[in-house]
FISEFI-501147 format. One record per residue (C-alpha): x, z, y. Coordinates in steps of 0.1 Angstrom, whole numbers, padded with zeros to 4 digits, always signed. Layout:
BEGIN
XZY;...
# end
This chain:
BEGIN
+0413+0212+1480;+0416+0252+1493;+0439+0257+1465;+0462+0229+1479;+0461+0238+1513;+0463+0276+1508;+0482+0283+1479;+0501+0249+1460;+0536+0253+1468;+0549+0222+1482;+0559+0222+1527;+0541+0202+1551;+0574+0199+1574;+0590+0180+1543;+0555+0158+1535;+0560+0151+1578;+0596+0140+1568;+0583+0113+1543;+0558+0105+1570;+0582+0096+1592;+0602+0079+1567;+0573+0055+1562;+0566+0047+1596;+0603+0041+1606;+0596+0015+1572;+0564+0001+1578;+0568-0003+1618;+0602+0005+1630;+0614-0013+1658;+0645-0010+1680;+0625-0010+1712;+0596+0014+1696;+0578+0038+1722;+0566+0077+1711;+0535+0086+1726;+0532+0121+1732;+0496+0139+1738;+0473+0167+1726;+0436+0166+1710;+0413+0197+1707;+0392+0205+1675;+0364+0227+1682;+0359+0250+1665;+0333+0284+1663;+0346+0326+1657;+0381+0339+1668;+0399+0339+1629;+0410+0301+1630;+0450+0303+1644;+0456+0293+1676;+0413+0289+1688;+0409+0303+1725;+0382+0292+1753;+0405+0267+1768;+0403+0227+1775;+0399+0203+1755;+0402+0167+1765;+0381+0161+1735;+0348+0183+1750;+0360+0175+1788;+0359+0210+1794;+0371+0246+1788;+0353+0249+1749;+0366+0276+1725;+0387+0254+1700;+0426+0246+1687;+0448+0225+1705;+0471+0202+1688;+0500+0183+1703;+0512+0148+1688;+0539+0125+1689;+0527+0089+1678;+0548+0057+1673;+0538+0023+1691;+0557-0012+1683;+0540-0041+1695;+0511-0040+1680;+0511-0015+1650;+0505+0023+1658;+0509+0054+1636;+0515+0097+1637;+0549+0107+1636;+0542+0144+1639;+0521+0177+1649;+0523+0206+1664;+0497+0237+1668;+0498+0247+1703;+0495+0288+1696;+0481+0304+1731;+0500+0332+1748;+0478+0358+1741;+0478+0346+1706;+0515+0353+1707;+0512+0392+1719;+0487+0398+1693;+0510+0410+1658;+0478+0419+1638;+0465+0384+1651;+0495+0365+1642;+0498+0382+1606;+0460+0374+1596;+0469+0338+1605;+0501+0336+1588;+0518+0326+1618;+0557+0326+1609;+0576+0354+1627;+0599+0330+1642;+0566+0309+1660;+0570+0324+1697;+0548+0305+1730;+0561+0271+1735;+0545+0251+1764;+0531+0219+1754;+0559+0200+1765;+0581+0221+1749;+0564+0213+1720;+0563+0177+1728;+0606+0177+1736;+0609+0187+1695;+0592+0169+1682;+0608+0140+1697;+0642+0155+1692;+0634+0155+1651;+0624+0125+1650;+0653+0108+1665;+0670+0133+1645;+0657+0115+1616;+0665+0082+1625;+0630+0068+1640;+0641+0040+1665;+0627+0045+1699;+0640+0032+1735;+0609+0044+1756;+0588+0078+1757;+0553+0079+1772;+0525+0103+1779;+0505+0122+1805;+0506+0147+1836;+0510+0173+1810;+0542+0165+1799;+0551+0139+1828;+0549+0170+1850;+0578+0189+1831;+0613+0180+1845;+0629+0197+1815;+0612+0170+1794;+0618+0138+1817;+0658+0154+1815;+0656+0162+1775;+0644+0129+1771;+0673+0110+1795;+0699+0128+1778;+0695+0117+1747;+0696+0081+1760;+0657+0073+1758;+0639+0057+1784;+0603+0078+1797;+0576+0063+1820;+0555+0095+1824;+0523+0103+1844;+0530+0126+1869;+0507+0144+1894;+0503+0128+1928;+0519+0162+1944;+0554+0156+1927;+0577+0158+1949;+0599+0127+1953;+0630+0111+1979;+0627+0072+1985;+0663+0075+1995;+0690+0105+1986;+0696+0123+2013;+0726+0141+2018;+0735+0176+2002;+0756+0209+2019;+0780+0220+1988;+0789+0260+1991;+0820+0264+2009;+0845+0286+1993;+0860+0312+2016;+0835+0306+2042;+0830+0343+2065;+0801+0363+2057;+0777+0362+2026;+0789+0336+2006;+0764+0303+1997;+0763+0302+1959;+0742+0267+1958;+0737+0235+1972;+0714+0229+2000;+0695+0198+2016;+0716+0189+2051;+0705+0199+2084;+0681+0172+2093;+0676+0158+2057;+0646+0141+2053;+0624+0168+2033;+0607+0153+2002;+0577+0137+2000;+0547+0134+1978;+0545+0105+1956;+0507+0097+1968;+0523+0097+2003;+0545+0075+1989;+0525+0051+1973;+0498+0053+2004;+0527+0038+2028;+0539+0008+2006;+0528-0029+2020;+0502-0050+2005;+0526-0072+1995;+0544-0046+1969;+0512-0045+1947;+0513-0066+1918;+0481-0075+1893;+0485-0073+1863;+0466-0077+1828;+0482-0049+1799;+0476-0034+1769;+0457-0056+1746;+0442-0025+1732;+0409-0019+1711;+0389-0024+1739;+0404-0056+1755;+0428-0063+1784;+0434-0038+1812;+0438-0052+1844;+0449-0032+1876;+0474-0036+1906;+0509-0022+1899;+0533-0010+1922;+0571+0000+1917;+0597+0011+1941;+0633+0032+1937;+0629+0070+1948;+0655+0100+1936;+0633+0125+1919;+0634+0159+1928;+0648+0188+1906;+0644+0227+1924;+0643+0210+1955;+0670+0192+1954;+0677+0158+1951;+0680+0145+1909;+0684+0113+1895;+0679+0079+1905;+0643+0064+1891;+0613+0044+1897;+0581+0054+1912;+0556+0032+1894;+0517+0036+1908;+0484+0023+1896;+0453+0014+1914;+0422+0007+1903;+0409-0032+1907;+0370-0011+1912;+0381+0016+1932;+0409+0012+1953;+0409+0052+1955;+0416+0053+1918;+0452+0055+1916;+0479+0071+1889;+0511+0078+1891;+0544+0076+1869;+0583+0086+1871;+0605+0065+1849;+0645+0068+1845;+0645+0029+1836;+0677+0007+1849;+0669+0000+1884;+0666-0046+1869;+0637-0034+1849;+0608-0053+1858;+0579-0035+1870;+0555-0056+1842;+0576-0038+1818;+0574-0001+1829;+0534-0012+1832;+0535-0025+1801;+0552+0010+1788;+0530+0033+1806;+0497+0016+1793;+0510+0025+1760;+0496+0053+1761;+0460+0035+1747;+0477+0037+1715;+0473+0076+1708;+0441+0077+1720;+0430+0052+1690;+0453+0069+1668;+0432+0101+1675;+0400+0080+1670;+0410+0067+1639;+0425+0097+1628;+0393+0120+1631;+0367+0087+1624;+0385+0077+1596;+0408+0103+1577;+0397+0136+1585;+0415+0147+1609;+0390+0175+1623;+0372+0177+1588;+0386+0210+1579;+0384+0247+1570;+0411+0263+1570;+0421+0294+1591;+0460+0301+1585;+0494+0287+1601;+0506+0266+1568;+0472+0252+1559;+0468+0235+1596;+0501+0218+1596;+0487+0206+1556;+0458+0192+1565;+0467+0174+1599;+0500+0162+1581;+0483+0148+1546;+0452+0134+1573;+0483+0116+1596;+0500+0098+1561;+0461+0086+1549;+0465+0076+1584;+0495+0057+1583;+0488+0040+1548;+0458+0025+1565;+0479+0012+1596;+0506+0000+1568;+0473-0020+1554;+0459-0032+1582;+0492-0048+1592;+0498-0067+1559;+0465-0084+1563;+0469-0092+1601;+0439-0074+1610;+0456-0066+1643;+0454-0100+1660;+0489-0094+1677;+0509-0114+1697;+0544-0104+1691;+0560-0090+1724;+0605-0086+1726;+0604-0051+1740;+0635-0041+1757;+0655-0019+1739;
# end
């Protein structure tokens, strides 16, 4: 086993490849959704590539271990890995000596997690993997450079965002520069005097009327239905402080505690009907298992290994023992699914 994750020639990026062949195989579907996320593995010492004191959702707290971030694929009721990423720490990336013990490729800088998250999606609709919606957490719902990457490559996100982000619930108007204007010229776009400023989207969601919440049972997941009110209304996103594109709002409240609330950002067609985009975010119950699975079942934390290359091979041979298990489970029926028409 160390010989084939050290030393047997043979790339984990191409094995990944095959991977996603499979799963494009097994459980393509035109209106499939990619989960993005992260997992910690804990580990002990400072030699394994990439460990750091820093959270892990895993632990529920700052725990010296690795960080990994995921893209998973969700139909309507199969789920499966697509891909993996190491997240490497900045201070790993200042360290050479650090980064040549580990084997870290020279060409491996610091990537943010949603950077991290925006290629791996890009490959794998690079390699054909059907997908109309994208989904995940604050993390990566709180990177406008994602929510654009993903819009302009014609996908559809419903991301949780923080309940700070800054949102419009109508555009207000803009001041272009004016060209040959006296003084110091204006080189950018600015609100209008008297433009309504932006406003959080907890403020948001605090002043809708009762009678814009909607209950709701989703996600038939592992543990049973999820029930919760759901609340969508248009709002302009905001990019730099200036007014972006046209999207949804979508909050979630807690049936138990009213104070319990979530928050999302979608770029779905303005018809969409809010069931869906709940439907979409709650998705996001399908990585979580997949991470269960994934460590209860096929190793995915069971290893040893210290360098660059050997992560990526373990994590990518544990997510195909993975995916042949999904494949399985789907031919028997295991999964009692009720087969949904996602919009695509």
């Amino acid at each position: 086993m160390q010989r084939l994750l050290y030393s047997a020639r043979w790339e984990a990026d191409e094995a990944r490849d095959e991977l996603q062949s499979f799963v494009v195989e097994r459980f393509g579907d035109p209106g499939g959704i990619g989960v993005v996320d992260e997992t910690g593995f804990l580990k002990k010492g400072t030699k394994s590539v990439g460990v750091k004191r820093q959270y892990s959702g895993t632990a529920g707290k700052v725990e010296n271990c690795q960080v990994g971030v995921f893209l998973s694929y969700f139909n309507h009721c199969s789920y499966a890995f697509l891909d993996r990423r190491l997240y490497l720490p900045e201070d790993w990336c200042t360290d050479k000596e650090r980064l040549q013990e580990a084997r870290v490729p020279d060409d491996v800088g610091f990537k943010t997690k949603p950077q991290l998250a925006l290629e791996m999606l890009k490959h794998a609709w690079a390699q054909g993997v059907p997908m109309a919606w994208v989904t995940g957490d604050e993390v990566y719902g709180d990177a406008p450079y994602l929510r654009d990457g993903i819009a302009e490559a014609g996908k559809t996100y419903v991301l949780a965002v923080s309940s700070t982000t800054p949102v419009w619930k109508e555009r207000p108007p803009v001041e272009e520069p004016v060209k040959g204007a006296s003084g110091r010229p204006r080189e950018k776009p600015r609100l209008a005097e008297g433009a309504p400023p932006s406003e959080p989207v907890a403020a948001v969601s605090a002043a809708l009327p009762k009678e814009a919440w909607e209950r709701l049972t989703v996600s038939q997941g592992e543990k049973g239905p999820r029930t919760y009110d759901w609340a969508a209304v248009p709002i302009v996103e905001s990019r730099k402080g200036l007014p972006g594109p046209d999207g949804w709002l979508l909050a979630r409240r807690s049936i138990v505690d009213p104070s319990d609330l979530a928050y999302h950002l979608s770029n779905a067609p303005q018809e969409t009907p809010s069931a869906i985009l709940a439907e979409i975010a709650s998705a996001r119950w399908s990585i979580e298992t997949t991470f269960e699975e994934g460590k209860g079942e096929t190793g995915l934390d069971e290893y040893e290994v210290r360098h660059w290359h050997s992560w990526h091979r373990h994590i990518t041979l544990s997510m195909m023992a993975h995916a042949s298990l999904a494949s399985i489970r789907q031919a028997e029926g295991e999964k009692n699914c009720k087969t949904r028409c996602w919009p695509s």
